[in-house]
N, C-alpha and C positions, 0 to 999 in steps of 0.2 A: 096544512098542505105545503108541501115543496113548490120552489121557484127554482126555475132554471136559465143557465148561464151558456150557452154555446160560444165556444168561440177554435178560432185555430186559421190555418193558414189560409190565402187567399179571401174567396168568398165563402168559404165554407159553413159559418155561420148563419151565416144568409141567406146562403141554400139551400142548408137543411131547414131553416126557419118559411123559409118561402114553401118547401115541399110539404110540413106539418099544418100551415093554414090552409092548403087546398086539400088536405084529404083530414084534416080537423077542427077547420075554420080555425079564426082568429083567437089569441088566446095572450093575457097579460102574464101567464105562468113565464113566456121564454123572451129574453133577451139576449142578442147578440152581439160580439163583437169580432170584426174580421179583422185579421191580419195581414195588412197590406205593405207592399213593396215598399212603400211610400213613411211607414209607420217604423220609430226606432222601439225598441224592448222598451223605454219609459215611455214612450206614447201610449204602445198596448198597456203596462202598467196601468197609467192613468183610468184608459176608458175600460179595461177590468172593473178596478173601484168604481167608476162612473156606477156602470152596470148593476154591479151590488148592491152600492146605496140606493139606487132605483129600485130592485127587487125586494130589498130590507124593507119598503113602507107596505108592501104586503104581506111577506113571507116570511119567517122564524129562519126555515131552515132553504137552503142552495144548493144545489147540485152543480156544480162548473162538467160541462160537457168539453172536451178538449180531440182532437184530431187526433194527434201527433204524442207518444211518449216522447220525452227529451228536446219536442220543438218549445220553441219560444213562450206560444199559448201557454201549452201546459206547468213549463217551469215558473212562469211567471204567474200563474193560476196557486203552484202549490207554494212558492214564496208566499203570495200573499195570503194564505190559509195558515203557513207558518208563522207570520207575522201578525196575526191577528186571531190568535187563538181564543177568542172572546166569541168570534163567529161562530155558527153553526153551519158549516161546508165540508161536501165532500169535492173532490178531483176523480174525475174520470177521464182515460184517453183512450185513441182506440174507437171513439162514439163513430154511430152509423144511424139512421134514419129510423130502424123498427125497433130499439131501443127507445130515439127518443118519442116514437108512436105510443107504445109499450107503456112508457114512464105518463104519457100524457093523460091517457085511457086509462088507466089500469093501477095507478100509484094516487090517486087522490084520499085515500086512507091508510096511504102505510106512512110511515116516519121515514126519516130522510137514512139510514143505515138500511130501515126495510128495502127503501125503493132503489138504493143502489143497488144491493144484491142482487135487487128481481132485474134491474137493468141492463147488468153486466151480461147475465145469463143470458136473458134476450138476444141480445146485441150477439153474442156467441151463435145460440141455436138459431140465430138468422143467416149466419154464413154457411154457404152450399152452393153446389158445383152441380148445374143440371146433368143425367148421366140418364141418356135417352133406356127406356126397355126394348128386348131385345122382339122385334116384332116373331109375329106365329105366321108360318107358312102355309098356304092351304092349297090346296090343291084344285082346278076348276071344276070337279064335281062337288065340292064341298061348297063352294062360292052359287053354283046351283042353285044348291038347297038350304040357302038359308044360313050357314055352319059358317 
């Protein structure tokens, strides 16, 4: 089973984490870490690894969920994957909420390459633009009888 790493800017982590235990309850799969005003690139470094080593005493394999291509999280998500090729992670960015629903529900038997794939896709086929139907016009004899 994959363990998962959210993180990215803000409370982002937190929020996506807080939004997954109320419509999945509590779950030791996801760990977070935000990226605060307050926090320089080696602070987030730091509680990255923090986070890992945490997920490492359950997990084989990791999924780093990240916000932002090119922000801070994610660069610093895929350094430390590069740095540490011994791991088993992947990096994702871009993460949205029915992804990591998706990944929660629904990834408990793929491998961590499987359940990226299926997540990304997710996370895609979740984006959408309501575009109301065009109502039918009826007539007050129609409205009448029923029609």
């Amino acid at each position: 089973m994959v363990g998962f790493l959210i993180t990215g800017h803000g409370n982002f982590a937190s929020g996506i984490i807080s939004a997954v235990e109320l419509v999945a309850g509590r779950t030791n799969r996801l760990v977070g870490v935000d990226f605060l005003e307050s926090c320089s690139t080696d602070d987030l470094e730091g509680k990255l690894l923090d986070a890992l080593e945490e997920l490492q005493k359950d997990y084989e394999e990791i999924l780093i969920l990240s916000d932002l291509t090119g922000g801070s999280p994610y660069n610093q998500s895929v350094m430390i994957k590069m740095e540490n090729p011994q791991l088993n992670i992947e990096v994702i960015s871009g993460s949205n909420f029915p992804m990591v629903i998706a990944g929660i529900f629904d990834g408990e038997d793929m491998t961590l390459k499987e359940l990226t794939h299926s997540m990304i896709a997710k996370g895609r086929e979740s984006i959408n633009c309501f575009v109301p139907k065009p109502s039918v016009k009826t007539t007050n004899n129609e409205r009448e009888v029923g029609i």
